[in-house]
Kinemage of the C-alpha trace (Angstrom):
@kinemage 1
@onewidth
@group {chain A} dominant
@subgroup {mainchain}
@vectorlist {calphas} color= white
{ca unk a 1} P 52.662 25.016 -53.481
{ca unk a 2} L 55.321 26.424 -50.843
{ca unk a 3} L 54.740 29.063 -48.897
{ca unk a 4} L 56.621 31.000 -46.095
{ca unk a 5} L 55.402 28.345 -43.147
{ca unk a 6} L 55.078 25.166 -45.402
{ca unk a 7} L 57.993 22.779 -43.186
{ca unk a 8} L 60.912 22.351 -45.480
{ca unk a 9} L 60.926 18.915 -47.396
{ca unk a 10} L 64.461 18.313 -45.984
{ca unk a 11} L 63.124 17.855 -42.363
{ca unk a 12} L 64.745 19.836 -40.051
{ca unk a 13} L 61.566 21.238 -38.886
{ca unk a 14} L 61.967 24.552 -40.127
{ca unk a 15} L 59.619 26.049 -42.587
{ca unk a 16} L 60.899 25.843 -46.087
{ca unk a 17} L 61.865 29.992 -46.354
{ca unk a 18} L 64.376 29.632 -43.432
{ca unk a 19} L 65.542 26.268 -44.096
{ca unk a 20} L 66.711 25.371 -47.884
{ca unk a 21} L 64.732 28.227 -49.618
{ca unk a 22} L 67.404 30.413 -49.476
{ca unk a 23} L 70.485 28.279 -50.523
{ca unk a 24} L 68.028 27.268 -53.734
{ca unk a 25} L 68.233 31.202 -54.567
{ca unk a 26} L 71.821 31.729 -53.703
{ca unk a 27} L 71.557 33.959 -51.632
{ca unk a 28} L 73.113 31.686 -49.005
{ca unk a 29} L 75.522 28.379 -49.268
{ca unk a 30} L 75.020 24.974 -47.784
{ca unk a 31} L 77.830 25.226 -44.542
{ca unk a 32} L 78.167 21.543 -44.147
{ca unk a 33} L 77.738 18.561 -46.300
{ca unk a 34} L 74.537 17.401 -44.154
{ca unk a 35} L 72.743 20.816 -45.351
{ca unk a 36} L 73.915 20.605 -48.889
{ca unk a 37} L 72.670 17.090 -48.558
{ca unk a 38} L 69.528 18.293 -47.245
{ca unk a 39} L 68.769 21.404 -49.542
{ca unk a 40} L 69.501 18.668 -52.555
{ca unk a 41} L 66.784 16.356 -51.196
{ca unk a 42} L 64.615 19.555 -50.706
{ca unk a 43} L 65.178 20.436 -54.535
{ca unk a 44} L 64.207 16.658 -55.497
{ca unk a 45} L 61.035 16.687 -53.538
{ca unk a 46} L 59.849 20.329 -54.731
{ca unk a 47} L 61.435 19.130 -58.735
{ca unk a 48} L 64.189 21.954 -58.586
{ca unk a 49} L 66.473 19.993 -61.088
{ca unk a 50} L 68.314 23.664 -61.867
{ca unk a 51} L 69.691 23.660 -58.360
{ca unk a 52} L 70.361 20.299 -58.316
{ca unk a 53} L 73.297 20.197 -61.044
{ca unk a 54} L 73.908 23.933 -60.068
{ca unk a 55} L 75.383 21.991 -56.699
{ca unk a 56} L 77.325 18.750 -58.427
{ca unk a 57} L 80.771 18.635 -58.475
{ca unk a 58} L 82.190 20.207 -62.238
{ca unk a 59} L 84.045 17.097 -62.584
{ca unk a 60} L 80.894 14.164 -61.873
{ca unk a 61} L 78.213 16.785 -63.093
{ca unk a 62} L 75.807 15.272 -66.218
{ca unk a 63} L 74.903 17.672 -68.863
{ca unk a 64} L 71.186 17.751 -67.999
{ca unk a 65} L 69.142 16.800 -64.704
{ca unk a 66} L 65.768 14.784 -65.682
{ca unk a 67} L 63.647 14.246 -62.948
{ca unk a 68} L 60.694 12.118 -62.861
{ca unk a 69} L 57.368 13.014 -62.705
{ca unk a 70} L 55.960 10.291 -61.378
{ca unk a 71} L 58.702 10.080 -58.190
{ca unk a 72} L 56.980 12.084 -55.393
{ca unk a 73} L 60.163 12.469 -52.767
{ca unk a 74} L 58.523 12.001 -48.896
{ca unk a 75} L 60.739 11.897 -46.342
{ca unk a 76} L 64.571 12.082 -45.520
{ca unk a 77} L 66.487 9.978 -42.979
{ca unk a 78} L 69.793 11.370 -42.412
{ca unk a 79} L 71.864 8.285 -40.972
{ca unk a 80} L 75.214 9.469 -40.144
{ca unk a 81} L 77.668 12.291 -41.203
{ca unk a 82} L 81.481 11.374 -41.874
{ca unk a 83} L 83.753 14.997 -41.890
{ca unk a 84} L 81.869 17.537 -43.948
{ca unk a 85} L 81.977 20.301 -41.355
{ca unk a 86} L 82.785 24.242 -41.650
{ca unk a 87} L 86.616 23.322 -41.481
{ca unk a 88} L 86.547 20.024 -43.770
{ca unk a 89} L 87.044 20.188 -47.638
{ca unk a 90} L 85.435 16.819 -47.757
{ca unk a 91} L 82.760 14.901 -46.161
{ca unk a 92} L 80.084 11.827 -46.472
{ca unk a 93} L 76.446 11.557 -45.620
{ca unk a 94} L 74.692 8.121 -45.423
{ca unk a 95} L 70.517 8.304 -45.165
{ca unk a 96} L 67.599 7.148 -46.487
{ca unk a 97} L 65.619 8.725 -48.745
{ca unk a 98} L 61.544 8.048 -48.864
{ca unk a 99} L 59.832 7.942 -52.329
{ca unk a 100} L 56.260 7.046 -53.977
{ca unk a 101} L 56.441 6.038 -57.053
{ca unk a 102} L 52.995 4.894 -58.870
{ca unk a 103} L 51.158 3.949 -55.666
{ca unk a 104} L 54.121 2.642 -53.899
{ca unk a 105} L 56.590 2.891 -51.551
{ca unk a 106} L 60.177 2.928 -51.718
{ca unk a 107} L 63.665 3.997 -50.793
{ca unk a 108} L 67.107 4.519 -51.795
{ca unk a 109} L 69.797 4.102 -49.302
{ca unk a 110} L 72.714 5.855 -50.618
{ca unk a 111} L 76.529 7.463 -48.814
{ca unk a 112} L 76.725 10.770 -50.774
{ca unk a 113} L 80.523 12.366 -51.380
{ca unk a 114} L 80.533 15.852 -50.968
{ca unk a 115} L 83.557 18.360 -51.538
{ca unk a 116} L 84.544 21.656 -51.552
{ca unk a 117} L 84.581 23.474 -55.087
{ca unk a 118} L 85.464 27.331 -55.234
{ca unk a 119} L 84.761 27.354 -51.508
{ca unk a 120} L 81.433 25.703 -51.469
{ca unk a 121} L 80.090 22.661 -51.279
{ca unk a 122} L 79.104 20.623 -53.789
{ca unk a 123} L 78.095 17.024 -54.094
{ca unk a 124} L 80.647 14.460 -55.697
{ca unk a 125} L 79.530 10.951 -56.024
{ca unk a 126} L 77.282 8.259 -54.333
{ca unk a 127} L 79.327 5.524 -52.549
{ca unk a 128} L 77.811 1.495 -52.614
{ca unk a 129} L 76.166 0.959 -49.437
């Protein structure tokens, strides 16, 4: 369960309700394609698959988000940021992302494309790293 000083998933080191809480409601939007990055890792870890294709690109986005279960999302390593600012309409993010899956550990390694869509951004596609 999440409460008000649980540390958001995403790692910034902020608690959850001032960190990615309130882009999951809407009541804010992700200013850079790091934080979008972050607040979708956030919605992995705490299962939010709503937000998650709420925050794809129209034009990549698949008709339903299935998450699994038995994934439990740990930690994410940001890695480096390519554009993606206030000013950009487009913009990369390479990291890490930690996972247990049935007793084990694991991680993807992924560069995300994120782009602007009505003004916000959204993410795009996942480049081979």
């Amino acid at each position: 369960m999440v409460t008000r000083a649980t540390a958001c998933p995403c790692g910034s080191g902020r608690p959850y309700e001032d960190c990615c809480a309130p882009v999951h409601r809407g009541a804010a939007t992700a200013a850079t394609a790091e934080a979008l990055m972050r607040s979708r890792f956030s919605a992995f870890a705490l299962g939010d698959a709503d937000y998650l294709r709420h925050s794809w690109h129209s034009r990549t986005r698949p008709a339903r988000v299935q998450l699994d279960p038995g994934t439990r999302w740990t930690r994410l390593e940001v890695l480096e940021t390519g554009q993606g600012g206030l000013f950009d309409s487009t913009g990369t993010v390479r990291f890490r992302a930690h996972y247990r899956e049935g007793g084990r550990a694991g991680v993807l390694a992924e560069r995300s494309r994120f782009a602007r869509e009505e003004g916000r951004w959204v993410y795009l596609d996942a480049l081979p790293e």
